[in-house]
N, C-alpha and C positions, 0 to 999 in steps of 0.2 A: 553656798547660800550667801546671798550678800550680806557682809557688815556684821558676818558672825567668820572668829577665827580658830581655825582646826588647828591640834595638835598633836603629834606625834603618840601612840602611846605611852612611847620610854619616857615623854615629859611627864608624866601623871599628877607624881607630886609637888610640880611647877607652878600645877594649874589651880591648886586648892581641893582635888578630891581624896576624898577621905579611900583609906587602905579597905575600907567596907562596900564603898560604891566602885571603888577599883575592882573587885572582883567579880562585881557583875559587868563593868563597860569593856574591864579588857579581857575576859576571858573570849576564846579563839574556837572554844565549841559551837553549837547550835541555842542561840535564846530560847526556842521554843522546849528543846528538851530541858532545859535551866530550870525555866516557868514551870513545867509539868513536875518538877521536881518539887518544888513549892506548894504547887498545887492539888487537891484532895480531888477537885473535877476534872476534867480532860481540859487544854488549853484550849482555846478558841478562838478562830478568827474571825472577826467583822468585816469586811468590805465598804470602807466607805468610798472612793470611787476609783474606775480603771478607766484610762481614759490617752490617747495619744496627744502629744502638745512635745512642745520645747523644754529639753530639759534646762534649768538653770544654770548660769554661770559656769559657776567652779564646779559641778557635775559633768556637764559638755565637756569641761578641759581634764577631767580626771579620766571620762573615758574615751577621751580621746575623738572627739564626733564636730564635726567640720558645723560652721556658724548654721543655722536653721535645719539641723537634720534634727528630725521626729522621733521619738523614744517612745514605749508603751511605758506608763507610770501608773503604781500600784500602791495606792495609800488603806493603809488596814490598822485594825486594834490585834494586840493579843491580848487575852484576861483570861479570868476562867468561866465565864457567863454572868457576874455578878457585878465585878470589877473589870476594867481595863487598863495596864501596867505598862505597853508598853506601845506607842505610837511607830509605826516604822511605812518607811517609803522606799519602792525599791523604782529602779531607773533599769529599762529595757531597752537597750537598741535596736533597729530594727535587724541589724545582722543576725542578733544570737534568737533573734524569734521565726526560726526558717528553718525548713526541715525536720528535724525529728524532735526541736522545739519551740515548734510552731501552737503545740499545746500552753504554753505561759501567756500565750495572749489572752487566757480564759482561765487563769489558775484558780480562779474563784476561791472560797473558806477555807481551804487546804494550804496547812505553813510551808510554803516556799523553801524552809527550812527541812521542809521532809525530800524534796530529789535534792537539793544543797550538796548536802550533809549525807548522802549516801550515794553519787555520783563518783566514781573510780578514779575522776580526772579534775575533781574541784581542785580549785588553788586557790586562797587567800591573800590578800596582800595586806600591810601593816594596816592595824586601826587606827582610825584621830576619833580625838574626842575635842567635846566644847561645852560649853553652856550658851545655850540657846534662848533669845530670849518668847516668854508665850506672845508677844506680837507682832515676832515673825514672820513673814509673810508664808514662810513653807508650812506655818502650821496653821492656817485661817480654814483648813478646814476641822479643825478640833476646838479652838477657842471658844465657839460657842458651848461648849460639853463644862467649860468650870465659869463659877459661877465667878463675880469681880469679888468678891470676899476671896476665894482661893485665887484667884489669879495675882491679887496683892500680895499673899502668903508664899504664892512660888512665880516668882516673876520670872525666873530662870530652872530650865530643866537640862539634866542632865544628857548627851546627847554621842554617840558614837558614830562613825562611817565606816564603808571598805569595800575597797573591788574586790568581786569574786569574777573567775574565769573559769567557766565550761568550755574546755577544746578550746583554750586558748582565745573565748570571745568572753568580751568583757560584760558585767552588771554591777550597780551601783546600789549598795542596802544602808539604809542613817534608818537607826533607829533610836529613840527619842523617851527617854525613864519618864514616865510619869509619878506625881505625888503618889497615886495609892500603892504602886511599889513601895516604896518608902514606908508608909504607914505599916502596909501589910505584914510587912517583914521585917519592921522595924530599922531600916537602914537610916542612917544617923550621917 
């Protein structure tokens, strides 16, 4: 994303975050089971929109996808139906949505993180983190959700990345802390 800058996990404590928020940004399991852990409801997704377009910048170059090639991109909430905790966008290329996952162009309320994370052949590659600021242009589609009293209060969210590969084909997941994480659970 432009004129925001990724780091390393291993830099964590470079960056100013706290050994509290570190264990929610760099942990390497599944967010959705994290959150469920937390949570007394079942986690839940929102779908705010799925939609084919240009991935940005330094996403094109992470996964590798030559100037104007088209990616299926999936911007959702997780919460528990009351709250919403964590903003995430994932980046699909049009490669890994062919043949027997030709089903993610429709993944619709269901966490992404359930085939992820039980998939025989996932792979991870390192996480970066950042702070993000809310008027970002990756995040105009949530801005309107906090009011400018809180958007003063968190001008900056906390903010992770990272390829995953099924069969060795590439996808791109940032997802994005929101304040009532923090609040919820009291992170500090």
């Amino acid at each position: 994303m432009d004129r925001v800058r990724w780091h390393e996990a291993r830099a964590w404590r470079h960056v100013g975050l706290s050994s509290t928020w570190a264990t929610w940004l760099l942990d390497r399991g599944s967010l959705t089971q994290r959150l469920q852990q937390i949570s007394a409801a079942p986690v839940q997704v929102k779908v705010l929109c799925q939609y084919w377009d240009y991935p940005a910048n330094d996403e094109r170059q992470l996964l590798h996808l030559a100037p104007r090639h088209y990616a299926r991109l999936r911007e959702v909430y997780l919460g528990n139906g009351q709250q919403y905790w964590v903003f995430a966008r994932t980046v699909l290329p049009e490669s890994l949505l062919t043949g027997k996952y030709a089903y993610l162009k429709h993944w619709g309320e269901k966490p992404l993180g359930d085939i992820l994370f039980s998939h025989p052949t996932l792979m991870r590659q390192q996480l970066q983190i950042t702070q993000i600021p809310i008027l970002h242009p990756l995040l105009k589609n949530i801005r309107t959700d906090f009011s400018p009293f809180q958007a003063k209060n968190n001008p900056f969210f906390w903010a992770r990345r990272s390829l995953f590969y099924l069969e060795k084909k590439p996808l791109l997941i940032l997802e994005v802390f929101l304040p009532s994480l923090k609040s919820d659970i009291g992170l500090c």
